[in-house]
MIMARMI-620878 format. One line per field, with one value per residue (C-alpha): x, y, z; residue in one letter; residue number from 1. Coordinates in steps of 0.25 Angstrom, whole numbers, plus 5000, padded with zeros to 4 digits. Each point is the difference from the previous one (the first is absolute). Layout:
! residues N
east = X; ...
north = Y; ...
up = Z; ...
res = A; ...
n = NUM; ...
This chain:
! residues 463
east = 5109; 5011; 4991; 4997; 5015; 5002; 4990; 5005; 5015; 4996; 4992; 4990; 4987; 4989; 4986; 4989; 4995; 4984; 4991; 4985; 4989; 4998; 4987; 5004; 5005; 4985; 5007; 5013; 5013; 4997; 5016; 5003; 5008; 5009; 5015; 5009; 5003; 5014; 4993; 4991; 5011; 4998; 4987; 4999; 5011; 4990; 4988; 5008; 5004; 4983; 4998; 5008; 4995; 4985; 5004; 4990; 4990; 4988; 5001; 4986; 4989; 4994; 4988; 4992; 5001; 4996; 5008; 5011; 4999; 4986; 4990; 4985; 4993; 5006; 4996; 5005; 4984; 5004; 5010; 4991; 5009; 4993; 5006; 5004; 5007; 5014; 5002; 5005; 4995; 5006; 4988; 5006; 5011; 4997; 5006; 4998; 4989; 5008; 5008; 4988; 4996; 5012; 4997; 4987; 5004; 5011; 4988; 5006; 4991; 5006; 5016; 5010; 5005; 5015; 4989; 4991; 5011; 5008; 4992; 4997; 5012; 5005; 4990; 5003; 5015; 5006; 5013; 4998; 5006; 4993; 5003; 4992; 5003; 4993; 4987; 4994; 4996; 5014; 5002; 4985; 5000; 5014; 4993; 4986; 5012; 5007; 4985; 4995; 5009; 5005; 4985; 4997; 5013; 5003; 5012; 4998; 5010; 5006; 5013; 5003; 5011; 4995; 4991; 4992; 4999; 5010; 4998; 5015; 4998; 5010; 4997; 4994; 4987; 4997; 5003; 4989; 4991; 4999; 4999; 4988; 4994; 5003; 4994; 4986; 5000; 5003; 4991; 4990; 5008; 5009; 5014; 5009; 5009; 5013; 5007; 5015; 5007; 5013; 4997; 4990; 5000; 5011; 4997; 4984; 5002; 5009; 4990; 4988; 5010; 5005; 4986; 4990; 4996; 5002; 4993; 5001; 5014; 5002; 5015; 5010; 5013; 5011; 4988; 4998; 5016; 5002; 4990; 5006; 5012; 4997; 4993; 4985; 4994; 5000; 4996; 5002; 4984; 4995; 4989; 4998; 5010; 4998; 5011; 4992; 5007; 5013; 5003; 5002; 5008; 5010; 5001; 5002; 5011; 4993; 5000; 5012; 4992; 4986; 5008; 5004; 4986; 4996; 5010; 4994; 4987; 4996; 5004; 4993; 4993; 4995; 4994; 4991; 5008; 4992; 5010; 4995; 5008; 4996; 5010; 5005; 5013; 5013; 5004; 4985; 4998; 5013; 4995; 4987; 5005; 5009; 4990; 4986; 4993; 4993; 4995; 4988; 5001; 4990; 5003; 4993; 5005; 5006; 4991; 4986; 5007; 5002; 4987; 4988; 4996; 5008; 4997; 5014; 5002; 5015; 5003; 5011; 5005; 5013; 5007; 4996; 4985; 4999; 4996; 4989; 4995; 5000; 4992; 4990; 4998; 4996; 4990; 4993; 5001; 4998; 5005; 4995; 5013; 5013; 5014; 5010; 5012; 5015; 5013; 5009; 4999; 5004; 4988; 4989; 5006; 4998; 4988; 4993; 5004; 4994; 4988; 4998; 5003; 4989; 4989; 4999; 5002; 5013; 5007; 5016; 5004; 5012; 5014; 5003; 4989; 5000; 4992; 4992; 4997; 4997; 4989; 4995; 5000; 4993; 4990; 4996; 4999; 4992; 4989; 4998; 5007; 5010; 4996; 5013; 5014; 5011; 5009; 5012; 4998; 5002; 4986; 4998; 5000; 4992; 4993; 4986; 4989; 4986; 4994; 5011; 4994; 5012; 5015; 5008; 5015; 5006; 5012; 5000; 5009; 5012; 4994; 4988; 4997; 4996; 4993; 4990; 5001; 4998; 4988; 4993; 4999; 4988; 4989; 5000; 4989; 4991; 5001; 5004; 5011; 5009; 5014; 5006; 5015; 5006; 5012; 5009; 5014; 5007; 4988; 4998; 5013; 4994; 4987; 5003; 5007; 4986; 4990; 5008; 4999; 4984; 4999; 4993; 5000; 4997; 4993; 5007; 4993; 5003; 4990
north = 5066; 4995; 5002; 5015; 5003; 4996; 5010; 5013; 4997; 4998; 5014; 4996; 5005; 4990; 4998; 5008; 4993; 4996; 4998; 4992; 5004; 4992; 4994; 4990; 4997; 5002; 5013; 5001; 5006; 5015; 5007; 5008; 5011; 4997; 5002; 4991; 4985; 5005; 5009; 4991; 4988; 5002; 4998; 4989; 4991; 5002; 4996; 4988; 4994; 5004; 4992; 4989; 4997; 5001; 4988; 4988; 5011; 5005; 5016; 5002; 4995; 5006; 5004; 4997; 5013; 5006; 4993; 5009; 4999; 4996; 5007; 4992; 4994; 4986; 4991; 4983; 4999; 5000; 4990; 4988; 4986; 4986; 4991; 4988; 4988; 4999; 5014; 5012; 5013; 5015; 5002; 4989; 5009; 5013; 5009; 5013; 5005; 5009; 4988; 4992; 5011; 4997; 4985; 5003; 5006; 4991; 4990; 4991; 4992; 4987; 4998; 4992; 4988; 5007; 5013; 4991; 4993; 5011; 5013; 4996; 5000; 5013; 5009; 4996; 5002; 4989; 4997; 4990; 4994; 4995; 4989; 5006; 5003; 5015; 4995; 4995; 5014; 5000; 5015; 5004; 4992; 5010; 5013; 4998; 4997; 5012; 5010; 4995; 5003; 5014; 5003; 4992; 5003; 5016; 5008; 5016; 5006; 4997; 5004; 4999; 4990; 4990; 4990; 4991; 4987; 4995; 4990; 4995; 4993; 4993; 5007; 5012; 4994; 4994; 5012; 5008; 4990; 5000; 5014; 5001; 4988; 5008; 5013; 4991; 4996; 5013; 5010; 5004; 5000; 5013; 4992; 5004; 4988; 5002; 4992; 5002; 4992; 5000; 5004; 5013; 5013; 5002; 5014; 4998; 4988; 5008; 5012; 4988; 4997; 5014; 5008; 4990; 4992; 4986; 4989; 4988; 4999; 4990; 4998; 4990; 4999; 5011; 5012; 4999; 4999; 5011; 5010; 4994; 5005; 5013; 5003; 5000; 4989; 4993; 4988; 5002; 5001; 4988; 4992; 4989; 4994; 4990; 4993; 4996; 4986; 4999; 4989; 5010; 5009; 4989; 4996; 5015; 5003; 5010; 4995; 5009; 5012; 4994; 4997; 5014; 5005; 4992; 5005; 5013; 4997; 4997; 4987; 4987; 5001; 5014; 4999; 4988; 4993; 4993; 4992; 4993; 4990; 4990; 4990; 4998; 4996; 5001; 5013; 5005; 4993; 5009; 5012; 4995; 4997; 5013; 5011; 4994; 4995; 4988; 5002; 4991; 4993; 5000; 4989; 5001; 4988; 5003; 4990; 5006; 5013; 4993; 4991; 5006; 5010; 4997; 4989; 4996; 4994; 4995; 5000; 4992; 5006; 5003; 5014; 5002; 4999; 5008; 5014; 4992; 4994; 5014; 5005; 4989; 5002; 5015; 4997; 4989; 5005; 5016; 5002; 5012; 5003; 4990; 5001; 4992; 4997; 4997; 4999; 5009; 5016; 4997; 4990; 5007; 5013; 4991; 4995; 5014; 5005; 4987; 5000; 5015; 4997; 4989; 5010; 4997; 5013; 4996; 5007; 4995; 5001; 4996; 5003; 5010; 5008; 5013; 5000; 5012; 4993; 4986; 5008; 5005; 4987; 4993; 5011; 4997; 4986; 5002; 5009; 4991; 5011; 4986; 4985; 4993; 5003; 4993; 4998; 4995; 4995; 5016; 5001; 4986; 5006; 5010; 5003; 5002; 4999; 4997; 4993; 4993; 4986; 4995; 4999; 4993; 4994; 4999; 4996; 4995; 5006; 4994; 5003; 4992; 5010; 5010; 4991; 5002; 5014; 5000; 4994; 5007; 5012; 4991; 4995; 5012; 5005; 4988; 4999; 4989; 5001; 4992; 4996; 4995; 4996; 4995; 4991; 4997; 4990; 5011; 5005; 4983; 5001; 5008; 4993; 4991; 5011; 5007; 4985; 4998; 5015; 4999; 4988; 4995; 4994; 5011; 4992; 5003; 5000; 5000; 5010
up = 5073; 4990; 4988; 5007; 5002; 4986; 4994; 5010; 4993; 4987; 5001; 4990; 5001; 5002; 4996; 5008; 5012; 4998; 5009; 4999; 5009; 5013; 4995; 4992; 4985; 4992; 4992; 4993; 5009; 4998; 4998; 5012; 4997; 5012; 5002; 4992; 5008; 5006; 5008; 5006; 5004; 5015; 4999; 4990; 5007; 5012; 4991; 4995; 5013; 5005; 4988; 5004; 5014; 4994; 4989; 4999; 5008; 4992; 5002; 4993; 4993; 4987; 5000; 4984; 4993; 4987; 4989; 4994; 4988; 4996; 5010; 4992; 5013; 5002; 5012; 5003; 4997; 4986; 4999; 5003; 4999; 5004; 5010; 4993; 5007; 4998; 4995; 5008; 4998; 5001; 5009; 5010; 5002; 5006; 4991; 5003; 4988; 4992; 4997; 4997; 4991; 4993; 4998; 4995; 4990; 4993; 5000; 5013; 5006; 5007; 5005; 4993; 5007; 5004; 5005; 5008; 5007; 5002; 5001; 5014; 5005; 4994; 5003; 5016; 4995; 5001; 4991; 4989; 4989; 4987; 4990; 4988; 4984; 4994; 4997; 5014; 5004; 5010; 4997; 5006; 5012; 5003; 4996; 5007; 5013; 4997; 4998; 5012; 5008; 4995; 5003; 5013; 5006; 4996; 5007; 5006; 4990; 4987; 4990; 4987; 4996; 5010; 4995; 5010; 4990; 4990; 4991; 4992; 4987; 4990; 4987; 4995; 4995; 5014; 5005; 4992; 5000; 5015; 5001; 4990; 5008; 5013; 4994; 4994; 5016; 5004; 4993; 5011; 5010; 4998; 5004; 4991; 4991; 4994; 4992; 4995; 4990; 4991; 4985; 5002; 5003; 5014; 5003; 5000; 5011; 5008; 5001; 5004; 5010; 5005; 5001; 5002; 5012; 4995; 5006; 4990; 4993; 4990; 4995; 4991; 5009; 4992; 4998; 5014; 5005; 4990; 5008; 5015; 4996; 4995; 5014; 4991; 5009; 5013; 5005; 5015; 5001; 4991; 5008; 4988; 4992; 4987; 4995; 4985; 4991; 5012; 4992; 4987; 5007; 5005; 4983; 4995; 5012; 5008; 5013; 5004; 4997; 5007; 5013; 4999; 4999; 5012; 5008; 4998; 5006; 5015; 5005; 4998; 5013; 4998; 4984; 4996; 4988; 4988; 4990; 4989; 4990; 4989; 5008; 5013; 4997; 5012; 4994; 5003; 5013; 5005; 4996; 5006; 5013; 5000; 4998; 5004; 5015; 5003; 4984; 4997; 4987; 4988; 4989; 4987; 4992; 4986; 4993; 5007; 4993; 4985; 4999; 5008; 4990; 4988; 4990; 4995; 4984; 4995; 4988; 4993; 4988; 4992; 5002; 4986; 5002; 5012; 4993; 4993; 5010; 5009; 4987; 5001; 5016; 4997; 4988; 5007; 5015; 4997; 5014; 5007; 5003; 5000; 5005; 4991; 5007; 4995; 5008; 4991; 4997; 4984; 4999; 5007; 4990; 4989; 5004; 5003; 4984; 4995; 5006; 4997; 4985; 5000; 5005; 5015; 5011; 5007; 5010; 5005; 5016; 5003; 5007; 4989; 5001; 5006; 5012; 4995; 4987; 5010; 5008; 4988; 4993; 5012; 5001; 4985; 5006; 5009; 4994; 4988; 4989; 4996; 5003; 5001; 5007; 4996; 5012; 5007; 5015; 5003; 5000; 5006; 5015; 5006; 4987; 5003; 4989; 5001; 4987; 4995; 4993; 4997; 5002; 4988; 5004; 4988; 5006; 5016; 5008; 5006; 5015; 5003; 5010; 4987; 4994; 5014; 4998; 4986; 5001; 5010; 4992; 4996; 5009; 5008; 5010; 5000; 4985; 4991; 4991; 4989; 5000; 4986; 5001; 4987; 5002; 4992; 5000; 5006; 5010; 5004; 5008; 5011; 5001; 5011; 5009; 4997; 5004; 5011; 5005; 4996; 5009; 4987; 4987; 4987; 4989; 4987; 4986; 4986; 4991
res = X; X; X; X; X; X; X; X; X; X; X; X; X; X; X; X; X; X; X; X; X; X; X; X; X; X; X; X; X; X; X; X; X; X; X; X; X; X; X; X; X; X; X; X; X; X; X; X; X; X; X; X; X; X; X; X; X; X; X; X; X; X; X; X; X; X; X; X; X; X; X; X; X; X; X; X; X; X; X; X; X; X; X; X; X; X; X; X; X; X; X; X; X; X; X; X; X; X; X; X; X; X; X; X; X; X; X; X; X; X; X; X; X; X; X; X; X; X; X; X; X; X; X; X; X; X; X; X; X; X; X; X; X; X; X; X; X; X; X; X; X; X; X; X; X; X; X; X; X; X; X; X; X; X; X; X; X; X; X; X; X; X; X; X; X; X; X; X; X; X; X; X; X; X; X; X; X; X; X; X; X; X; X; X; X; X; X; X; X; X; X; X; X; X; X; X; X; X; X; X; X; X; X; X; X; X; X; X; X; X; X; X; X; X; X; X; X; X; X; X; X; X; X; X; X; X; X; X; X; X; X; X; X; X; X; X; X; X; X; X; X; X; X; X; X; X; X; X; X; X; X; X; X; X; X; X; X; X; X; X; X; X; X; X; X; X; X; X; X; X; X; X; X; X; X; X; X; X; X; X; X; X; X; X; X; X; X; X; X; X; X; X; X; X; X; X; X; X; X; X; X; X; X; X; X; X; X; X; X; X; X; X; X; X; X; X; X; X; X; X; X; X; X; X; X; X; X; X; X; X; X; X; X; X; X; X; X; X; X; X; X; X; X; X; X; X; X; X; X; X; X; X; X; X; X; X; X; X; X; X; X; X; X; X; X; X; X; X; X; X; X; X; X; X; X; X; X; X; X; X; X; X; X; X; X; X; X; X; X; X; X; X; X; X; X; X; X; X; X; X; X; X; X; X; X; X; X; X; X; X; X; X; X; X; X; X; X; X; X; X; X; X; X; X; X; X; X; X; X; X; X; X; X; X; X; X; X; X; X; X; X; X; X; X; X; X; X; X; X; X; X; X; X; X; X; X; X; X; X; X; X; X; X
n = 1; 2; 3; 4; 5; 6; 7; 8; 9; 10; 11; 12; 13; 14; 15; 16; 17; 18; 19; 20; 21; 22; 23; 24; 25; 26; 27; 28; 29; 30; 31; 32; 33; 34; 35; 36; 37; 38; 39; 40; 41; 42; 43; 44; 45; 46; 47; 48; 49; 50; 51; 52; 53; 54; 55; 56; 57; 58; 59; 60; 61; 62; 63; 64; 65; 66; 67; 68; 69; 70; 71; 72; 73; 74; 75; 76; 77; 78; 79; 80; 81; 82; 83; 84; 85; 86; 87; 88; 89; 90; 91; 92; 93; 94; 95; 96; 97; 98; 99; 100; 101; 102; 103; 104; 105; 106; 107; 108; 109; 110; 111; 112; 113; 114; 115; 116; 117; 118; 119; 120; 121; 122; 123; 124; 125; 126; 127; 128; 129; 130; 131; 132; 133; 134; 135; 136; 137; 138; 139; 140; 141; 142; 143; 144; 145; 146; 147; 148; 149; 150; 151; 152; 153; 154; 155; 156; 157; 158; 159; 160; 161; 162; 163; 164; 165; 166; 167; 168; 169; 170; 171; 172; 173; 174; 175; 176; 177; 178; 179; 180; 181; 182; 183; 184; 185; 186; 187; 188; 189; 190; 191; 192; 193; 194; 195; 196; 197; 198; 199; 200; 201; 202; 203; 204; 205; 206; 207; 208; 209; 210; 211; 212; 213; 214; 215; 216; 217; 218; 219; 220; 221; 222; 223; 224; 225; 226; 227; 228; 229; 230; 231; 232; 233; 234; 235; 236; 237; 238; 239; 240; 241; 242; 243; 244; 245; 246; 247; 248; 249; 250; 251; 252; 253; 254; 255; 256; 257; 258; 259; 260; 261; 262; 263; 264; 265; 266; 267; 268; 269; 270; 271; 272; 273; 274; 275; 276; 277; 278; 279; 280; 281; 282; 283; 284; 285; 286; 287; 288; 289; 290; 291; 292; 293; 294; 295; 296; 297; 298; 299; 300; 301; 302; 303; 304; 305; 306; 307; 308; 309; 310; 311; 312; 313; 314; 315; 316; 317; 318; 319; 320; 321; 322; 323; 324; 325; 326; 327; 328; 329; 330; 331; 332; 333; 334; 335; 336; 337; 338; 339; 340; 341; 342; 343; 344; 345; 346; 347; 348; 349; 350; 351; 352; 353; 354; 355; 356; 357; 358; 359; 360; 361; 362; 363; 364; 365; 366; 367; 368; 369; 370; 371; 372; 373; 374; 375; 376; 377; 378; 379; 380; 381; 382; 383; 384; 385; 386; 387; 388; 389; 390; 391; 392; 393; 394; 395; 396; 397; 398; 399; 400; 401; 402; 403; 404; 405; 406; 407; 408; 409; 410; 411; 412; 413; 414; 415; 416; 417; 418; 419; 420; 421; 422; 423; 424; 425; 426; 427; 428; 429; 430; 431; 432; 433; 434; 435; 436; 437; 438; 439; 440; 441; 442; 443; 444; 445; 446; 447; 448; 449; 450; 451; 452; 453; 454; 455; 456; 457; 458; 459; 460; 461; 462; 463
């Protein structure tokens, strides 16, 4: 009622109400042309409290439905997956077919350990917490939570402004990349993702939010607090919430504004709370405590993260003969695609000119790249147009792409914690991968901060 009163005194004429058809979410939210949302406050504050007593309630099932965006016939028959023992498979968990149509086509077959052990509990809504790093396929076991139950579980009337799922995330390239996930998962489905972040165009996220029924919104803390303020989005009707890296927001400060952003959602008791962090420190075990129920916990082990998939080489060598030995690496290895990491923006700068000078394809991402020029840059990435990135731990989280061979610290970074992340741009989806750190007198100061952290000892070479 507060927030209505707030909107009758400011005046301020509000996004057309929209409505989706009673039998079920298979198409995209048609627009209404309805009366503005200040004309419609009696009846939505009666809606929202209906809503509210139904909570935890399935109000409907959905029925399988042509796809929404690619109507080719499509049946489960045509994505056959073997049983194999000690493997879970998508099949085992009753998602309803437009999702597993989605699956299909990203080429999944078999859960990660954090999606076997977790999924599960999820999709029956519990609350969980997850110990995981980027890399152990955290951020699917959350959207295939989120798609089922926006599909299973679908309310008689909706409005724009009011998404029913949000996921928070630390920084911008998380962000994107689980909203690109979500829209991969999503694409048959007809539920429609939006993901807002700092950096890019304000007054095109504001129309996604204003006109459209949103289903899926994926958010970094300020964006979001910017468009809370300026009455663009509410969060009084948010059935899933995702906390992504808790343990990264504690470190970049943001947990003023995520408490805020919680606040705005239904109580604990009336949403299902998905919080996930690569520690579970005392700082994160308050915020666990404070903003989940009951929570089951997942632990996926740093060291399962860094040496599964990835074959680790050290290499001991003087700052001086870093740059050759990075030269030798890419002449004898031709990685398909390789990630060179360095702790500093002026090196990976420096580094980026040099290799382009020596005939390679390089492409920089770092803190002082644009974020139109980084989604530009990571794209290129992506489709094979460059082979290497040269990156600061910018691009260590969150950053999503399949095919890369190799990743080359030429420095190690101070947090032993990036050095996980680091290495899991590699290794990823079942493949194997390379990890070359070079370690020089500076770089051998962090390395029992980083065994110790590993729970094992690296084996250091001289070329």
């Amino acid at each position: 009622m507060f927030k209505k009163l707030l909107k009758a005194v400011s005046g301020k004429k509000e996004a057309p109400a929209q409505k989706t058809t009673p039998t079920g979410r298979g198409n995209k939210a048609k627009q209404a042309n309805q009366p503005a949302r200040d004309t419609h406050n009696a009846k939505h504050t009666a809606h929202n409290a209906e809503g509210k007593k139904k909570k935890g309630k399935t109000t409907q099932s959905r029925k399988p439905e042509k796809p929404a965006v690619d109507d080719t016939p499509w049946s489960l028959d045509d994505f056959k997956v073997e049983k194999v023992e000690g493997q879970t498979r998508f099949h085992d968990l009753d998602l309803p077919d437009s999702v597993m149509r989605g699956i299909h086509k990203l080429g999944f077959s078999y859960c990660t350990p954090i999606q076997a052990e977790a999924l599960p509990a999820t999709l029956r809504g519990r609350d969980t917490i997850g110990q995981a790093q980027t890399g152990t396929g955290k951020s699917a076991a959350f959207l295939l939570t989120i798609l089922n139950k926006l599909l299973t579980d679908v309310p008689e009337e909706r409005y724009a402004s009011e998404p029913r799922a949000l996921v928070v995330a630390p920084t911008r390239e998380l962000a994107l990349q689980i909203g690109k996930d979500a829209e991969g998962l999503a694409r048959y489905t007809g539920l429609n993702i939006v993901t807002i972040v700092g950096g890019m165009d304000y007054e095109k996220q504001r129309s996604q939010l204003r006109n459209h029924v949103v289903d899926l919104l994926v958010a970094t803390p300020g964006r979001l607090i910017d468009f809370m303020r300026s009455q663009d989005v509410y969060l009084d009707q948010v059935e899933v919430l995702v906390l992504d890296e808790a343990d990264r927001m504690l470190d970049m400060g943001f947990i003023p504004d995520v408490r805020r952003i919680v606040r705005a959602t239904p109580p604990k008791e009336e949403r299902q709370t998905l919080l996930f962090s690569a520690t579970f420190n005392y700082d994160v075990r308050i915020l666990i405590d404070q903003w989940t129920k009951d929570p089951m916990q997942v632990v996926i082990e740093p060291e399962q993260v860094a040496t599964d998939r990835v074959e680790q080489r050290c290499y001991l060598l003087a700052d001086s003969d870093k740059y050759k030995m990075l030269e030798s690496v890419l002449s004898e290895e031709q990685p398909e695609r390789c990630i060179v990491f360095a702790n500093r923006r002026d090196l990976t700068r420096n580094l980026c000119d040099k290799l382009n000078k020596h005939g390679h394809k390089a492409v920089l991402l770092s803190g002082e790249v644009s974020q139109d020029k980084r989604i530009k840059t990571l794209e290129r990435f992506r489709a094979g147009q460059v082979s290497i990135m040269v990156a600061t731990d910018v691009a260590g989280r969150g950053i999503h792409v399949d095919g890369v061979s190799h990743v080359v610290n030429y420095t190690l970074p101070e947090d032993p914690e990036d050095y996980v992340h680091r290495i899991g741009r590699t290794g990823r989806a079942g493949a194997k991968g390379v990890s070359i750190s070079f370690i020089s007198e500076d770089d051998a100061f962090v390395l029992p901060d980083l065994e110790k952290y590993l729970g094992t000892k690296l084996e250091l070479t001289q070329p």
